[in-house]
gemmi code that builds the backbone of each chain (N, CA, C; Angstrom):
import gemmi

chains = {
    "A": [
        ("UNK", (20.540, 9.612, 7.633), (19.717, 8.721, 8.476), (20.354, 7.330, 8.569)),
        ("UNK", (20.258, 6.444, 9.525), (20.479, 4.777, 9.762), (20.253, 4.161, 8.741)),
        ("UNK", (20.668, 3.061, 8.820), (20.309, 2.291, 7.894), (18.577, 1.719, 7.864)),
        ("UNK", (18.551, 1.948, 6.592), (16.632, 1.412, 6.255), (16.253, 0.041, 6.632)),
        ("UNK", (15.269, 0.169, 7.575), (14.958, -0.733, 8.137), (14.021, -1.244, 6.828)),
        ("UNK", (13.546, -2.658, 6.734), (12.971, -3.654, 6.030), (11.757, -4.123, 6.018)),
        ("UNK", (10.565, -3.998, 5.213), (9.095, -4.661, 5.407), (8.816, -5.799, 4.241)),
        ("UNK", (8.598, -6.579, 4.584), (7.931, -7.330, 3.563), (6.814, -8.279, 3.843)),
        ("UNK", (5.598, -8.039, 2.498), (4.518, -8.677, 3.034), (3.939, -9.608, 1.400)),
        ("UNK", (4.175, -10.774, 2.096), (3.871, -12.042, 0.958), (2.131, -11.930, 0.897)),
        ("UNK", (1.479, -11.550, -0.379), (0.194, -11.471, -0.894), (-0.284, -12.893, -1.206)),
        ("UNK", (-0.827, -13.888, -0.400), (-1.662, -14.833, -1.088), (-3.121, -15.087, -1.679)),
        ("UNK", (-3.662, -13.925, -1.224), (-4.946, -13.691, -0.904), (-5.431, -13.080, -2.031)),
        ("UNK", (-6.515, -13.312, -2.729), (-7.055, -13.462, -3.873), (-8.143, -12.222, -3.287)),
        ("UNK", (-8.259, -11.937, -2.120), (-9.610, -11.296, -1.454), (-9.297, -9.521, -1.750)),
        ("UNK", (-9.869, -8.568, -2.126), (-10.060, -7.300, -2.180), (-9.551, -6.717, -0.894)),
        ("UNK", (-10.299, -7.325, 0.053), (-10.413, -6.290, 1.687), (-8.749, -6.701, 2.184)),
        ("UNK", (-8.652, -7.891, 1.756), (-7.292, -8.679, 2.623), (-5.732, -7.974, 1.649)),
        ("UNK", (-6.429, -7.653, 0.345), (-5.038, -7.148, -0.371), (-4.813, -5.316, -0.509)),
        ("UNK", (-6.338, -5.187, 0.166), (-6.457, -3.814, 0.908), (-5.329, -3.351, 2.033)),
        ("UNK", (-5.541, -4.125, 3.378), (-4.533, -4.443, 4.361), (-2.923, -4.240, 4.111)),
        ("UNK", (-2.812, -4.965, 2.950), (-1.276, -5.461, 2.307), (-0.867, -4.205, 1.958)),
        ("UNK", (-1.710, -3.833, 1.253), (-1.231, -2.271, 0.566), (-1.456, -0.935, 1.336)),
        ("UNK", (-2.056, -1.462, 2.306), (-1.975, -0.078, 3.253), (-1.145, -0.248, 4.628)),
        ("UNK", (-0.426, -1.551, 4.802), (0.802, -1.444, 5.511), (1.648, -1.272, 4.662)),
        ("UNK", (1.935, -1.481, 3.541), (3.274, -0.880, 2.439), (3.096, 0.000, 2.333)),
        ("UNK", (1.951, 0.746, 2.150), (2.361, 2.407, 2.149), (2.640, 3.331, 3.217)),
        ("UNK", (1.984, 2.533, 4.515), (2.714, 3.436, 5.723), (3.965, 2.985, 5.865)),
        ("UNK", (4.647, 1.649, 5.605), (5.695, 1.143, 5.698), (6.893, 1.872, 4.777)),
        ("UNK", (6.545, 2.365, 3.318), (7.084, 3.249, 2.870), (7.361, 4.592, 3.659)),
        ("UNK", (6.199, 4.996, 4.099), (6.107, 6.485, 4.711), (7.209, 6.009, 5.604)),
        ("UNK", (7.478, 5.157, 6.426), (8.552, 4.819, 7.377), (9.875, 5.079, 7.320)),
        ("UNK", (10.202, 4.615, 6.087), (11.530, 5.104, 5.325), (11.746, 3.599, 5.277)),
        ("UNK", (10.817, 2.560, 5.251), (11.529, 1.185, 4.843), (11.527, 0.953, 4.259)),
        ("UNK", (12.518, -0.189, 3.380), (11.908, -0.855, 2.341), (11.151, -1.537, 1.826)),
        ("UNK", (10.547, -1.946, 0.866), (9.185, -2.251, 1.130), (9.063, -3.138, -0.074)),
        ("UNK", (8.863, -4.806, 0.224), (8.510, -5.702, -0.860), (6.895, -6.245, -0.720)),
        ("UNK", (6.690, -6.229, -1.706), (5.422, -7.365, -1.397), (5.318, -8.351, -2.555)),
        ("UNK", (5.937, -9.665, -2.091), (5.921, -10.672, -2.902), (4.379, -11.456, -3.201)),
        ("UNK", (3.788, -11.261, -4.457), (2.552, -11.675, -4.781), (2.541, -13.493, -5.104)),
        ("UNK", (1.919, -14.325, -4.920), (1.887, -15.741, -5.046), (0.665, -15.672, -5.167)),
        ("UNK", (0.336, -17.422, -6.114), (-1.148, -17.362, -6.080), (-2.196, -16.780, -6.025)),
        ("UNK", (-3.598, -16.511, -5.176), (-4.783, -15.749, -5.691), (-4.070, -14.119, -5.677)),
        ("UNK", (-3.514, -13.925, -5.054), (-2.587, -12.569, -4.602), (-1.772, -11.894, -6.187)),
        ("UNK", (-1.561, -12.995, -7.027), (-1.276, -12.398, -8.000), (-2.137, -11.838, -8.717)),
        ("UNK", (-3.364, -12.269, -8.699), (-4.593, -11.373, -9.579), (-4.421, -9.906, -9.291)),
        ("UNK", (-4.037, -9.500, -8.515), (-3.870, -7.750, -7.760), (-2.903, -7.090, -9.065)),
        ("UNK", (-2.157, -8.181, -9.657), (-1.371, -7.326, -10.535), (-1.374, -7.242, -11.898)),
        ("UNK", (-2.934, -8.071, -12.433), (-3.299, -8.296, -13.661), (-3.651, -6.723, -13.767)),
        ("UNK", (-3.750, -6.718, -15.064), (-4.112, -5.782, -16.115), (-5.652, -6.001, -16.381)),
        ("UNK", (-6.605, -4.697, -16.545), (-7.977, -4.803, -16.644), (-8.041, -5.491, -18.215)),
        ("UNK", (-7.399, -5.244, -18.372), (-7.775, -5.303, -20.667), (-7.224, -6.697, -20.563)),
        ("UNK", (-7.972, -6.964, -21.897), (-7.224, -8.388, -21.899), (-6.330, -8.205, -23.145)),
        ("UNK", (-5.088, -9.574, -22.702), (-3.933, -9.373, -23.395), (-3.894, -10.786, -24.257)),
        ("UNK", (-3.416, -10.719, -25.203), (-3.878, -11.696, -26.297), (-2.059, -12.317, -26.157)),
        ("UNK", (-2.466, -13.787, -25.572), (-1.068, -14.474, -25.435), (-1.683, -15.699, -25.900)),
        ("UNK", (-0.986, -16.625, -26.071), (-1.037, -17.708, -26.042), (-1.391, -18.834, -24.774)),
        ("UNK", (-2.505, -19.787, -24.488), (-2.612, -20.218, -23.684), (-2.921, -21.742, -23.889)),
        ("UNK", (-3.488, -22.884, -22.935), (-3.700, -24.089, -23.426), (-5.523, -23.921, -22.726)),
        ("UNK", (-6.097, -24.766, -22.985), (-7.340, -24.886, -22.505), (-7.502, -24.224, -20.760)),
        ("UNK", (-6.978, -25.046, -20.029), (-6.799, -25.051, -19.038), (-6.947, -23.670, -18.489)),
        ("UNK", (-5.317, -23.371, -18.553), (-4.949, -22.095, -18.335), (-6.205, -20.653, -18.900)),
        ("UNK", (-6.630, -20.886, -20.060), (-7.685, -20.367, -20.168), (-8.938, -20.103, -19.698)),
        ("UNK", (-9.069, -21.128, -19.543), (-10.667, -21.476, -18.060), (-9.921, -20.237, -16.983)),
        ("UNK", (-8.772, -20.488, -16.182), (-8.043, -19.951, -15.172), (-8.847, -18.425, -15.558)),
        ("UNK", (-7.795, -18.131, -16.179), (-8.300, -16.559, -16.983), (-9.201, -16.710, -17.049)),
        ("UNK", (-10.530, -16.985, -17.258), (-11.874, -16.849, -17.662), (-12.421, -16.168, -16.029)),
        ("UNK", (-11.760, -17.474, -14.971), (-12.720, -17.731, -13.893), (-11.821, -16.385, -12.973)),
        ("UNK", (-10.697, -16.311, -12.764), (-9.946, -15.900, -12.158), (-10.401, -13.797, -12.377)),
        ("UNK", (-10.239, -13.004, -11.142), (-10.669, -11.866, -11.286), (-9.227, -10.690, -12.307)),
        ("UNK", (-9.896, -9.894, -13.334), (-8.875, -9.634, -13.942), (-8.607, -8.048, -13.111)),
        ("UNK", (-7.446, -8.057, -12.285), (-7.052, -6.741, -11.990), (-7.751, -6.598, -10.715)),
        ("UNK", (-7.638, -5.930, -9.959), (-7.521, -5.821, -8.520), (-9.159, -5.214, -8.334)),
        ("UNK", (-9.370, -4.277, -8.841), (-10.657, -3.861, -8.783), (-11.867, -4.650, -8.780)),
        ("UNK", (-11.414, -5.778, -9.811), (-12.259, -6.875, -9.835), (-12.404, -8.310, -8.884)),
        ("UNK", (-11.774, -8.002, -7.448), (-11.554, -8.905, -6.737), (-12.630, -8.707, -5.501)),
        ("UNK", (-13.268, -9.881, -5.406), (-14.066, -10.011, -4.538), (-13.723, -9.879, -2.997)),
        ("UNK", (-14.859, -9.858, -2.234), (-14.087, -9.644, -0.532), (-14.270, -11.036, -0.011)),
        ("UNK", (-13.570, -11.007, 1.503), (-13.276, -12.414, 1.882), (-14.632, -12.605, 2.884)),
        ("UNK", (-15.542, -11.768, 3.393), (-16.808, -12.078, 4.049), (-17.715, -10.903, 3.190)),
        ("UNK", (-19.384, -11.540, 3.399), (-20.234, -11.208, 2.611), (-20.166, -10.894, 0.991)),
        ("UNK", (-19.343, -11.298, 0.744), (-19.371, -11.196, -0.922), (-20.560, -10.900, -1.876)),
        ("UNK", (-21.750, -12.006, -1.308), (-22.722, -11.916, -1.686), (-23.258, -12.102, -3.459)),
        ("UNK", (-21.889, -12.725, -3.938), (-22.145, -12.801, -5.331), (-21.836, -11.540, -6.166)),
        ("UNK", (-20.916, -10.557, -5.680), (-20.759, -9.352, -6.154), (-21.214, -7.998, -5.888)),
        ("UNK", (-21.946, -8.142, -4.541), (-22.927, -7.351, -4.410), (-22.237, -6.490, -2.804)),
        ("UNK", (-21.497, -7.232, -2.566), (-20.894, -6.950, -1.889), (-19.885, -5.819, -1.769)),
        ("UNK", (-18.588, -6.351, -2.883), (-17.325, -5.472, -3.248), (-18.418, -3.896, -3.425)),
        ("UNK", (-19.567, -4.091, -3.966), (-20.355, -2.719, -4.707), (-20.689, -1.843, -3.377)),
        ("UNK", (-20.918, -2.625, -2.080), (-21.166, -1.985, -1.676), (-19.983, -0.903, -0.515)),
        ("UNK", (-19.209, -2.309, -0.306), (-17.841, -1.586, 0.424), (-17.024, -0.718, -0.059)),
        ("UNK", (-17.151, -0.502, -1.413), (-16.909, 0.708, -2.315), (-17.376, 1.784, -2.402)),
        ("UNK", (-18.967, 1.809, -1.764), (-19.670, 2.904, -1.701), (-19.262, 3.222, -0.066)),
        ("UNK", (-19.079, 2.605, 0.511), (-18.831, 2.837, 1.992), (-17.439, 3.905, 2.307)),
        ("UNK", (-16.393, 2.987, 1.490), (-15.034, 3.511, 1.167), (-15.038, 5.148, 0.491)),
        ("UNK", (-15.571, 5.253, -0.704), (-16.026, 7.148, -1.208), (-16.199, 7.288, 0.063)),
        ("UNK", (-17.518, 7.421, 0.932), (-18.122, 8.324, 1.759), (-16.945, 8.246, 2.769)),
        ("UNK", (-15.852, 7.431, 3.043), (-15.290, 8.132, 4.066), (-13.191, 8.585, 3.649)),
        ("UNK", (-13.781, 8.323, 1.949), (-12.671, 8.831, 1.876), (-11.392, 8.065, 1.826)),
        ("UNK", (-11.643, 6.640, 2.004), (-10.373, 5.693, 2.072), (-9.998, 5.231, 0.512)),
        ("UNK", (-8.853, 5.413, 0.393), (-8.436, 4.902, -1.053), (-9.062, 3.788, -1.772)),
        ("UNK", (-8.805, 3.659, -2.817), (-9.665, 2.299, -3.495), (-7.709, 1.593, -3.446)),
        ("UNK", (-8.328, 0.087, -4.008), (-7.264, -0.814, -4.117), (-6.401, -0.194, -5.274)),
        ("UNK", (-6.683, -0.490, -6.099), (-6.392, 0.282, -7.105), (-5.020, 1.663, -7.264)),
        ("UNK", (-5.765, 2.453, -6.062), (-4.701, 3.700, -5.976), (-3.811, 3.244, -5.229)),
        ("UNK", (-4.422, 2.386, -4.242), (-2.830, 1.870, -3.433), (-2.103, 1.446, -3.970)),
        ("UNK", (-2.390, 0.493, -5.192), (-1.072, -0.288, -5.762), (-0.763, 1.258, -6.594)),
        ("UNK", (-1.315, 2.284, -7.129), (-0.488, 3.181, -7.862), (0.660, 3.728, -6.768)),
        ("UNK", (0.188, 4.167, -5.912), (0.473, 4.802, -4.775), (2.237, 4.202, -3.898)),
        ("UNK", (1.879, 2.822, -4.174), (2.860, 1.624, -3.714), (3.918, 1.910, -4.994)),
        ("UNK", (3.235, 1.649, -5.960), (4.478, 2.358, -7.023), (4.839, 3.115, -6.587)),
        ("UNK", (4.520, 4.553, -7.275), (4.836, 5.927, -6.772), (5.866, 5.806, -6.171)),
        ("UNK", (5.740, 4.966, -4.756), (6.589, 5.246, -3.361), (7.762, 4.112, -3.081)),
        ("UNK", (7.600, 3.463, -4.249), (8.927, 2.918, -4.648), (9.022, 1.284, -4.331)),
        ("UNK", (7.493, 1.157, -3.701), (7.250, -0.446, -3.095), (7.544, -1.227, -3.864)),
        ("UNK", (8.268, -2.225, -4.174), (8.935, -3.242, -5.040), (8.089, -4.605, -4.953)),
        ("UNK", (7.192, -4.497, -6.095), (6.303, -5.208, -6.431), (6.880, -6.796, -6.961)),
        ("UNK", (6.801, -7.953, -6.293), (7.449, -9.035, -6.558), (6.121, -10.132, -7.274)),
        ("UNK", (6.072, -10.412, -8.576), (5.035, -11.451, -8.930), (6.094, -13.393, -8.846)),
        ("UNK", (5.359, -14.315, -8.351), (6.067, -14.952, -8.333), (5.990, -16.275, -9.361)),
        ("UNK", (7.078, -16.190, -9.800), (7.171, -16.964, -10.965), (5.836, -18.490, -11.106)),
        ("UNK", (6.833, -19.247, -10.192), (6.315, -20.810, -9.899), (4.484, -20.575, -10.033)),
        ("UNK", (4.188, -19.751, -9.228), (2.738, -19.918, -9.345), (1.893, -19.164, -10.483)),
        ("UNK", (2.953, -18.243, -11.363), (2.619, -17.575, -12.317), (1.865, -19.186, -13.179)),
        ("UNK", (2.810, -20.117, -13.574), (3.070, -20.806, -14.000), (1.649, -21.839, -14.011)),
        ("UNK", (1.612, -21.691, -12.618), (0.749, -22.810, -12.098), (-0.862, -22.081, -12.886)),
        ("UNK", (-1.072, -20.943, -12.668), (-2.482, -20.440, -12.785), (-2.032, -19.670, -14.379)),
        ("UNK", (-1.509, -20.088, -14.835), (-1.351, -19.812, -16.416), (-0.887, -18.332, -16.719)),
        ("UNK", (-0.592, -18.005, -15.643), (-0.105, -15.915, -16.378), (1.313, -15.335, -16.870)),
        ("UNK", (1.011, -15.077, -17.867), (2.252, -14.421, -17.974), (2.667, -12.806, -18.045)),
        ("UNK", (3.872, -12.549, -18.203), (4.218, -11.339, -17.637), (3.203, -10.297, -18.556)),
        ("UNK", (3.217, -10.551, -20.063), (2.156, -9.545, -20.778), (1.113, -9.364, -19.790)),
        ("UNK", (0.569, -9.838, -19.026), (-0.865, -9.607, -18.409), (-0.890, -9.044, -17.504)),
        ("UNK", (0.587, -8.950, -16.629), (0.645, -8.060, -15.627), (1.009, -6.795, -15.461)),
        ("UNK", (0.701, -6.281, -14.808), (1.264, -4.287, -14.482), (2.787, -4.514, -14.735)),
        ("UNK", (2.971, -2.940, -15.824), (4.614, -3.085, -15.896), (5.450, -2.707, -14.351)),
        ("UNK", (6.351, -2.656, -14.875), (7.357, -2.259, -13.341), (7.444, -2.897, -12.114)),
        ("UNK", (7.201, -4.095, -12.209), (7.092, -5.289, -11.675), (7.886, -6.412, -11.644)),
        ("UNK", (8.503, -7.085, -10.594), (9.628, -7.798, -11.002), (8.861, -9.363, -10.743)),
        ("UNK", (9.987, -9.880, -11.061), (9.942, -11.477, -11.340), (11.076, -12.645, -10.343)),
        ("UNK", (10.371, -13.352, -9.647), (11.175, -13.978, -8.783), (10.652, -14.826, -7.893)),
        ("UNK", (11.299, -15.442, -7.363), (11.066, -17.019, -6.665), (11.068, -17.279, -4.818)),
        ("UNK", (11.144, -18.045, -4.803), (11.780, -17.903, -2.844), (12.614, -18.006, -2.478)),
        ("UNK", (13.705, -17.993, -3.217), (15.028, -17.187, -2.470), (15.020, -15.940, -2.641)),
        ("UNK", (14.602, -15.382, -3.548), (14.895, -13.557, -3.579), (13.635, -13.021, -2.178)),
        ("UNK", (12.424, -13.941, -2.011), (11.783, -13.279, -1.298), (12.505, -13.869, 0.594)),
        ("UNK", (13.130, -14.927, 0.382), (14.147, -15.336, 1.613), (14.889, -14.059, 1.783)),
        ("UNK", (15.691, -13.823, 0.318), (16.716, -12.768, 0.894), (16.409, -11.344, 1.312)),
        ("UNK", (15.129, -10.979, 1.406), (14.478, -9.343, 1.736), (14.108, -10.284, 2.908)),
        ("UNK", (13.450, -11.193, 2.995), (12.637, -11.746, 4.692), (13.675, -11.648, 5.713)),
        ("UNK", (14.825, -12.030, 5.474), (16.327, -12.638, 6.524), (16.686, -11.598, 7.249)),
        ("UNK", (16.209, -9.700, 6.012), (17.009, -9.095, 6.759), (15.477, -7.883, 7.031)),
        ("UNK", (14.062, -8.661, 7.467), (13.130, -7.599, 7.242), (13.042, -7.727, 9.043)),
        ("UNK", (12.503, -6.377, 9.069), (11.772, -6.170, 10.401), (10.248, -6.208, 10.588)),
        ("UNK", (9.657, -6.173, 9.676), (8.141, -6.681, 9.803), (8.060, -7.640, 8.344)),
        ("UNK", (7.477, -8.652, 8.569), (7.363, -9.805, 7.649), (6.044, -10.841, 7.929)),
        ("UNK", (4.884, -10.442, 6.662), (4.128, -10.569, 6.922), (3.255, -11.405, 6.106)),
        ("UNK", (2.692, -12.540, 6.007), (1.907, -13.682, 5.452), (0.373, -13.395, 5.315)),
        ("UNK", (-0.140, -12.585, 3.603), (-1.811, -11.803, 4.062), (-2.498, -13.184, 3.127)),
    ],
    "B": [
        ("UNK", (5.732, 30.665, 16.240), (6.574, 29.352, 15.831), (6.537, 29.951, 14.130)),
        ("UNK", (7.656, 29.724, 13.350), (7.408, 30.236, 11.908), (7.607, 28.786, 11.518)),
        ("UNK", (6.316, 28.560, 10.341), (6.056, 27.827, 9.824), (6.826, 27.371, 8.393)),
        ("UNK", (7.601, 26.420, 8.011), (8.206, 26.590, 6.404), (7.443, 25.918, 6.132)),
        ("UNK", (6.273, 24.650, 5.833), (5.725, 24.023, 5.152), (4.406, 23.640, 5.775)),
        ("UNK", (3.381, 23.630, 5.018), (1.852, 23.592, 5.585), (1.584, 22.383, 4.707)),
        ("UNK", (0.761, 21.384, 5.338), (-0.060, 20.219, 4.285), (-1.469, 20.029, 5.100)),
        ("UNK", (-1.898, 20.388, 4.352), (-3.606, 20.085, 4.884), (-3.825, 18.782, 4.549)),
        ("UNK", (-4.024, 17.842, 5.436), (-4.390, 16.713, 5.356), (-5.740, 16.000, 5.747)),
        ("UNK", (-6.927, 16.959, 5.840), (-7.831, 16.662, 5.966), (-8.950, 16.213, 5.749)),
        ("UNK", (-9.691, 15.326, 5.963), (-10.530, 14.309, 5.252), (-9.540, 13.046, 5.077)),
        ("UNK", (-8.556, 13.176, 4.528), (-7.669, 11.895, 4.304), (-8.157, 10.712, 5.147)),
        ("UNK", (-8.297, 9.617, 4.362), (-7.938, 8.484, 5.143), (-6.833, 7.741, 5.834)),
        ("UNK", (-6.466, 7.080, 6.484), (-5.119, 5.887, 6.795), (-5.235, 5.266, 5.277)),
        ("UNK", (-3.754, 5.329, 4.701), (-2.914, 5.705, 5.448), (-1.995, 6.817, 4.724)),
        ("UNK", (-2.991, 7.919, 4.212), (-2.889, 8.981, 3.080), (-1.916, 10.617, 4.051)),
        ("UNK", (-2.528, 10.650, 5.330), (-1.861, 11.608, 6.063), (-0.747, 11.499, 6.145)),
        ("UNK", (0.152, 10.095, 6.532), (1.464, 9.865, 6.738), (2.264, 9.684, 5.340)),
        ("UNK", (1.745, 9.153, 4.624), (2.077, 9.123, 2.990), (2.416, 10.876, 2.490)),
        ("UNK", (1.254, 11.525, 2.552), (1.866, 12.738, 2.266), (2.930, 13.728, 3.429)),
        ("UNK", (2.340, 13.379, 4.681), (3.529, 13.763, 5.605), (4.990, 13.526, 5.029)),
        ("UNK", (4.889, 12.484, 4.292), (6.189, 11.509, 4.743), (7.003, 12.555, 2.953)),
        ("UNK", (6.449, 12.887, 2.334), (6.689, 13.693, 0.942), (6.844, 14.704, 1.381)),
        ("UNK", (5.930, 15.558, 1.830), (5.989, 16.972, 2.520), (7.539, 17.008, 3.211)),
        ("UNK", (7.559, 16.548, 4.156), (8.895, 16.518, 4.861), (10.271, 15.970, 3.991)),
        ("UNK", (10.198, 15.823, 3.421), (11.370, 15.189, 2.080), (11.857, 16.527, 1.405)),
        ("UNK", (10.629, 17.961, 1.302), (11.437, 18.949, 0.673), (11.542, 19.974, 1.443)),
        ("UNK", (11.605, 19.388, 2.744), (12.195, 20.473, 4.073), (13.624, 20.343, 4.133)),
        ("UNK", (14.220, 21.390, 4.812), (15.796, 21.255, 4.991), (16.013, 21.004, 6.656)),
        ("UNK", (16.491, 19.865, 7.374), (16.631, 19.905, 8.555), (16.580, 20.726, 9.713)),
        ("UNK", (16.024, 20.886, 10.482), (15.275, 22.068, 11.371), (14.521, 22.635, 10.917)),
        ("UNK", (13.872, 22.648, 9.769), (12.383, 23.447, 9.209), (11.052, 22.953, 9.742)),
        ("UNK", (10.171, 23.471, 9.951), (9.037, 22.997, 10.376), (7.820, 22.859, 9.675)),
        ("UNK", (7.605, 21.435, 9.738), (6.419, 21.383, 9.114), (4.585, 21.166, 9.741)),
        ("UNK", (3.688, 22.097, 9.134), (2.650, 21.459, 9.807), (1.586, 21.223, 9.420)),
        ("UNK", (0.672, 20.267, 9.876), (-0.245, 19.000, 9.354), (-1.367, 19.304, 10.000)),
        ("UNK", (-2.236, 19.227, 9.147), (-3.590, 19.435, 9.424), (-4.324, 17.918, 9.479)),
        ("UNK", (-4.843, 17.285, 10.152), (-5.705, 16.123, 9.331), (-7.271, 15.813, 10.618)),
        ("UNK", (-7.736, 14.962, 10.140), (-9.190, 15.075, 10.808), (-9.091, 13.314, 10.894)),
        ("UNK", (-8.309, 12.354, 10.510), (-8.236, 11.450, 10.779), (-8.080, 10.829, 12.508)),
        ("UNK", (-8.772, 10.050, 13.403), (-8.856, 9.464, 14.409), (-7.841, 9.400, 14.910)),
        ("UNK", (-7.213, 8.352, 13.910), (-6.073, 7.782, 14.491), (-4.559, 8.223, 13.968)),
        ("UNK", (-4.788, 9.491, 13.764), (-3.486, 10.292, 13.403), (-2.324, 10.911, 14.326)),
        ("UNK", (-3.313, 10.814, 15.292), (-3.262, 11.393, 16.812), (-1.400, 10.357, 17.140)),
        ("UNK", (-2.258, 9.463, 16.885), (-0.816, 8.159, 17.183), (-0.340, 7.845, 16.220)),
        ("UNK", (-0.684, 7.629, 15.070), (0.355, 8.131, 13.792), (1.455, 8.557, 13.900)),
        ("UNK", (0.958, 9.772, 13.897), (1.732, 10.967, 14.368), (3.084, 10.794, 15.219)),
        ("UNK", (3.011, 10.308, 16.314), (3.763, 10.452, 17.569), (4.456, 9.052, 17.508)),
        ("UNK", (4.194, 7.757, 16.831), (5.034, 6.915, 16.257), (5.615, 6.982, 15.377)),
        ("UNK", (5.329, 7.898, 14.144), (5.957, 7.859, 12.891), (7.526, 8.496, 13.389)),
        ("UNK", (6.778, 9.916, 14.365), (7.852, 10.884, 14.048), (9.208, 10.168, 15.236)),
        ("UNK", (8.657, 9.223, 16.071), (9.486, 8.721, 16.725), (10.558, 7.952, 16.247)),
        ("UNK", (9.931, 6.941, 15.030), (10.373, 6.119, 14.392), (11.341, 6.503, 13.160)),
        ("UNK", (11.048, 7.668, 12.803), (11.520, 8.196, 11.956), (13.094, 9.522, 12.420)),
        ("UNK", (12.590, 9.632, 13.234), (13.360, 10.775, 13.842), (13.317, 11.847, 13.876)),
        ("UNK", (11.867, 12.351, 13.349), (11.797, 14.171, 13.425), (11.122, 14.192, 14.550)),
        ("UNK", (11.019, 15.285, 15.189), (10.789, 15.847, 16.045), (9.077, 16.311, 16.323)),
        ("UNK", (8.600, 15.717, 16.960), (6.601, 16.660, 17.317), (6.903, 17.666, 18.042)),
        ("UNK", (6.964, 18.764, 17.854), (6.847, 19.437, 18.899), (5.804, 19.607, 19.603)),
        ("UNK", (4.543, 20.201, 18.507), (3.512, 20.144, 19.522), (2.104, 19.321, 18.355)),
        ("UNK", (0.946, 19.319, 19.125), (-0.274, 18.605, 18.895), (-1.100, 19.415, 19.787)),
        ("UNK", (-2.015, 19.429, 18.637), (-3.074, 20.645, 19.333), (-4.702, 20.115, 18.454)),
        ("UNK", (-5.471, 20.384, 19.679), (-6.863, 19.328, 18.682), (-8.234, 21.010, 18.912)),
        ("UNK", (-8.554, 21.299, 18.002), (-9.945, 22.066, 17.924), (-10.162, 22.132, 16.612)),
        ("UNK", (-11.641, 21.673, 17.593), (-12.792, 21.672, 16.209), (-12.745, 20.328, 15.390)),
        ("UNK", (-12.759, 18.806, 15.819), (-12.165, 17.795, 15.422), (-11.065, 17.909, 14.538)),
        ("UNK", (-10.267, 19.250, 14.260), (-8.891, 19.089, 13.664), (-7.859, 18.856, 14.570)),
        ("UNK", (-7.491, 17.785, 13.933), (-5.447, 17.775, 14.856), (-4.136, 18.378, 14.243)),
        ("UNK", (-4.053, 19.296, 14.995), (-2.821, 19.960, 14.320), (-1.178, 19.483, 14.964)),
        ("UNK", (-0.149, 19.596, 13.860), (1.041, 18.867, 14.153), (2.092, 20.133, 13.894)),
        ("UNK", (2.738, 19.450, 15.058), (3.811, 20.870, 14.161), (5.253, 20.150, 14.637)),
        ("UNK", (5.976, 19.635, 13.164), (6.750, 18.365, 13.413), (8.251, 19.109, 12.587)),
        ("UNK", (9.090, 19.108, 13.309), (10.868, 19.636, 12.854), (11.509, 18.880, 12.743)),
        ("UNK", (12.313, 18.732, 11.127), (12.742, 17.923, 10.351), (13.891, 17.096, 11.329)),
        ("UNK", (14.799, 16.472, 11.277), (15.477, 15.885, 11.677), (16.669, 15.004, 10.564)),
    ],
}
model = gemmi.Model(1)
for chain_id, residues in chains.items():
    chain = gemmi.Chain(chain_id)
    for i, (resn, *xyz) in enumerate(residues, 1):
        res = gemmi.Residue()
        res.name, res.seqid = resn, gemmi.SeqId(i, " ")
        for name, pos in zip(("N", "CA", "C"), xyz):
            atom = gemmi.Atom()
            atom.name, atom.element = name, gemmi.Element(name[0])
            atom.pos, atom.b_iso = gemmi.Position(*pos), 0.0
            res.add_atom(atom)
        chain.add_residue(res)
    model.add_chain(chain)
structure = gemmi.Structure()
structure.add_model(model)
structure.setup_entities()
C-alpha cells in the first residue's frame, strides 16, 4: 500500500462527550490505515489518569489539583447539562441502549490499534501529574514532537 | 459469489463496524472477499468511503430487513 497517510488530534478538553469525539475519530482514523496521534494537554490529560490512586509525592497545591480534578476518563463530566453528575449517569444509560462504546473502551481500543497516545509534559507539570498516575504505554512529549506528526498530518485536529 | 470471510457487525455502533472491518480484512489474502453485516445508519457511507480510501474494492451493497450487507475484495 502508499504511504500512510497522518491524523492527529490535540485533546484539551477535560469534557467526557468532547474526548468521546477524539477517540472515535482515532479509531476510524486507525481503521484508515493512518497514523494516529493524539496529543493530550491540560483538562484532556485527565483521559489518561489511572482510576486508583497512586501514592507520589506532591506539594499542597498540586494536591487540591488531584483532589478537584476527575481521576480517569470515566470520571469526566460532559460539556452541556452536566447537571452536577447526573448527567454523565445518564448519557451512559443512553449509550448501553444503543450500543455505543463507553470512553473508556475507546482509549483501550485506541491502544489495541496502535493510536500513539501523547501526554504532554509542560502541562503535566502545570496541574501536578506525574507519569505514575497515568495509563502505561503512553509517551511523553512537548510541541515540537506534536509539530513534527502535525507538519506531515492530513487531518489535524484541536478538541 | 464465494465468500472467504464473514463479520457480523450488527448492533455495533460508529465507529466499531469499520474498526472490526478494518481487522477482518488484515487476515484476508488480496482478492478474497469479505462480508459485513451491520445495522448501523451510517455504514451505508462508511462503507463506500473507507473502501475508497483505503483501496479495496465494494462490490456490492445490498439492504433487507434494516440489515446492510457488504461484500468488499481485498486490495
Amino acid at each position: 500500500m502508499t504511504e500512510k497517510k497522518r491524523t492527529t488530534i490535540i485533546l484539551f478538553s477535560g469534557d467526557y462527550d468532547k474526548a468521546m469525539a477524539a477517540y472515535i475519530i482515532a479509531n476510524g482514523a486507525a481503521a484508515y490505515d493512518h497514523e494516529v496521534t493524539i496529543f493530550h494537554t491540560f483538562w484532556g490529560l485527565n483521559a489518561l489518569r489511572k482510576e486508583e490512586e497512586v501514592k507520589v509525592n506532591k506539594g499542597f497545591i498540586e494536591k487540591m489539583f488531584a483532589k478537584m480534578m476527575p481521576r480517569g476518563a470515566d470520571k469526566m463530566g460532559i460539556s452541556k447539562m452536566n447537571f452536577a453528575g447526573f448527567g454523565p449517569k445518564m448519557i451512559k444509560h443512553v449509550m448501553a441502549k444503543h450500543n455505543a462504546m463507553t470512553l473508556p473502551q475507546l482509549i483501550e481500543m485506541a491502544q489495541e490499534q496502535d493510536v500513539k497516545l501523547v501526554a504532554c509534559t509542560m502541562t503535566m507539570d502545570l496541574l501536578g501529574l506525574q507519569q505514575e498516575e497515568l495509563l502505561e504505554g503512553i509517551e511523553y512529549a512537548g510541541v515540537a514532537a506534536y509539530l513534527a506528526d502535525a507538519e506531515e498530518g492530513h487531518v489535524n485536529l484541536f478538541i | 459469489m464465494k465468500v472467504d470471510k464473514f463479520l457480523d457487525a450488527k448492533s455495533l455502533a460508529c465507529p466499531m463496524p469499520i474498526v472490526r472491518a478494518k481487522k477482518a480484512i488484515q487476515e484476508l489474502e488480496e482478492g478474497q472477499i469479505l462480508e459485513v453485516h451491520t445495522t448501523d445508519k451510517g455504514s451505508k457511507n462508511d462503507f463506500a468511503a473507507w473502501t475508497k480510501s483505503t483501496g479495496h474494492e465494494l462490490i456490492e451493497v445490498t439492504e433487507e430487513n434494516d440489515v446492510i450487507q457488504f461484500l468488499i475484495k481485498k486490495h
